[in-house]
N, C-alpha and C positions, 0 to 999 in steps of 0.2 A: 587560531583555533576557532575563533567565532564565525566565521565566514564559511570554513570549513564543516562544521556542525550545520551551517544551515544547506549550503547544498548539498550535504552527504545524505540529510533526512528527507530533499526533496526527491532525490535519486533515487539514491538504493531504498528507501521503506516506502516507495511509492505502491507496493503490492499489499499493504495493508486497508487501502482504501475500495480493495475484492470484499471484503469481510462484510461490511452494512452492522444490521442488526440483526440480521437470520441467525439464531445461535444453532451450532451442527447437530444432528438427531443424535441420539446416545450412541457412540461404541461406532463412529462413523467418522471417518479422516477424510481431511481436504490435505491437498499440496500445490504452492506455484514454485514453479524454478521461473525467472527469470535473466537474460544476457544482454546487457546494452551497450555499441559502440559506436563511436561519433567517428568525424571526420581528421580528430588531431588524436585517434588512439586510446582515447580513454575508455577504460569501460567501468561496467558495473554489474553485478552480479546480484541477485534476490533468492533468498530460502523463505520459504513461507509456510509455515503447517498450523493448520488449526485439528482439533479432536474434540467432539461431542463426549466431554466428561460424565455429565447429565443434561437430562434435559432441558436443564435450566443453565448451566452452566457450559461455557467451549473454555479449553485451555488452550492453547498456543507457542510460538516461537516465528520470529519477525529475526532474519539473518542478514544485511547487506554491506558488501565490500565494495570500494570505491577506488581504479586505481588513476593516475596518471603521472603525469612524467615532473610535477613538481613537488606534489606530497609524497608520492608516491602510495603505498597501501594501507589503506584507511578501511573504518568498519564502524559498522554500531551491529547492537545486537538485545532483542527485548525481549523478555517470556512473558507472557501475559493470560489472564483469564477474562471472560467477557462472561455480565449476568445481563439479564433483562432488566429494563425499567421502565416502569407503566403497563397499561394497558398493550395485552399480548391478543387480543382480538378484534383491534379496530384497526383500518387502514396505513395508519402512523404506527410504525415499530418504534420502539427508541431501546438501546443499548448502552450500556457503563463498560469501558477495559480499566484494569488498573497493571500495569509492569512495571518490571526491576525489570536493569540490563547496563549495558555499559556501551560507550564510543571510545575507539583507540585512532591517532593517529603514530604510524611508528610505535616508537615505545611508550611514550603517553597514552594513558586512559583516563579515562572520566566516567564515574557510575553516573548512572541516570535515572529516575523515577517518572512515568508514566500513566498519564490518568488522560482520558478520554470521553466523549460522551457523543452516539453514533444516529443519525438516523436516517428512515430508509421507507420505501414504500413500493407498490409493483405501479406499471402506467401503462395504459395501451394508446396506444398512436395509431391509426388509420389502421385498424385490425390488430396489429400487430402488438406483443407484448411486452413488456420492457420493464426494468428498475432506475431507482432514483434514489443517491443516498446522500449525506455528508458528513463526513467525520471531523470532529472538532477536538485537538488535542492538546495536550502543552507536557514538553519535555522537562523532566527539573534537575536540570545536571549540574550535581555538586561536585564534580572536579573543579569547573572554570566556570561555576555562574553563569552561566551562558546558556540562561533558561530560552526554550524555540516553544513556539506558538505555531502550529499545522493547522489549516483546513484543507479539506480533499473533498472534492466533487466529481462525482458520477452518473454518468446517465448510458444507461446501457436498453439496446431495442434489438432484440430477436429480430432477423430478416427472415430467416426460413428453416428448417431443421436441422441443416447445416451451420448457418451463419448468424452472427451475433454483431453488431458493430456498438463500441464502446468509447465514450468520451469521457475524458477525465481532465480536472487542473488540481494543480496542488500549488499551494502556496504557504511559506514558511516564514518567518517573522523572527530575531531574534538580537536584542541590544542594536536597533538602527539597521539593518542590514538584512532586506527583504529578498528572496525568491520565489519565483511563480516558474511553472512548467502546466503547457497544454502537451495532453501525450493522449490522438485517435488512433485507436487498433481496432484490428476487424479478427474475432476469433473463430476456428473451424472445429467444429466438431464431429471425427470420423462415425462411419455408421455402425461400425464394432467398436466394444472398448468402453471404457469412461474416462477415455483423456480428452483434453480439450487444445488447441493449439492458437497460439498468440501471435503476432503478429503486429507492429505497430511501430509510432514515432515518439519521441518526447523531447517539446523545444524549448528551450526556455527563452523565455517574454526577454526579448532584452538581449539576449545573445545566441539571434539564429544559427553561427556558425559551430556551435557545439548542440545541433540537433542530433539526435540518436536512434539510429533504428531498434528498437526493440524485438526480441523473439521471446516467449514462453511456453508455458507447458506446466496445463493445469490437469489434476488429477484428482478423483475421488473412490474412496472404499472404504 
């Protein structure tokens, strides 16, 4: 279970590392779906929704399922609200989440407690605009002690009103038994609409041959 807790967190909740410290404008919805599948069949799936509660506050839910052919169907799943902290008008954002949720594999569950601490700032690179976050997290899951330690890094640069390219690593920590994933997507953005489309990789350091291409499909209203 402990092995499995730490790849599932770096897989399927890799889409909470979209978030930063931008908390969403009041009465305003974000969504990612994302689908990822490797070369030996495994995939993964991500629900992701934040909502501008207040202005000071987003509430959330963090969804991913993880299958393959020797656990077979696995999951965590986290509700959470994000406030600000610090200084909400200087260049540095910084961001607190705190969530309840749970990991199942099979019939096994494990509740889990969530606290976070996020931050984020904009960049411009040879004209061009960009962000830069890190979220720093630690899971506390008292089914199996099997407390995980997340960081996730972002650096995302607008190429053009279309085009956004994104780089990410995540890396997870827990009872001896570390994982890292680099996952670069290039996202599109149609000239109608307010969906956004994903596109990307995710390899993990260490065992290229379960790289995964990624697709998602981000949305705001």
């Amino acid at each position: 279970m402990r092995g499995f807790l730490v790849i599932l967190f770096c897989l399927s909740l890799a889409t909470s590392a979209l978030a930063g410290p931008w908390l969403r404008e009041e009465g305003t919805t974000f969504t990612s779906t994302s689908f990822t599948l490797n070369y030996f069949y495994e995939t993964g799936s991500n629900t992701y929704v934040e909502h501008g509660l207040r202005d000071d506050m987003t509430v959330g839910a963090d969804i991913g399922i993880f299958r393959n052919s020797t656990i077979g169907p696995s999951g965590t799943a986290t509700l959470f609200l994000r406030r600000p902290f610090g200084n909400r008008e200087g260049k540095n954002l910084w961001a607190y989440d705190l969530g309840l949720g749970a990991s199942w594999e099979g019939l096994l569950i494990s509740p889990h407690v969530k606290t976070a601490l996020t931050w984020g700032r904009g960049i411009t690179l040879r004209g061009k605009g960009g962000w830069t976050t890190v979220d720093a997290s630690i899971i506390w899951d008292f089914g199996y002690a099997a407390h995980l330690v997340k960081i996730d890094g972002t650096v995302g640069l607008n190429i053009s009103d279309r085009f956004a390219s994104m780089f990410q690593l995540y890396v997870s920590h827990s009872k001896g038994d570390t994982a890292a994933i680099v996952a670069p997507s290039l996202i599109y953005t149609p000239a109608k609409g307010k969906s956004k489309w994903q596109i990307g990789l995710e390899n993990p350091i260490g065992d290229s041959r379960r790289t995964a291409i990624k697709f998602g499909l981000w949305r705001e209203f």
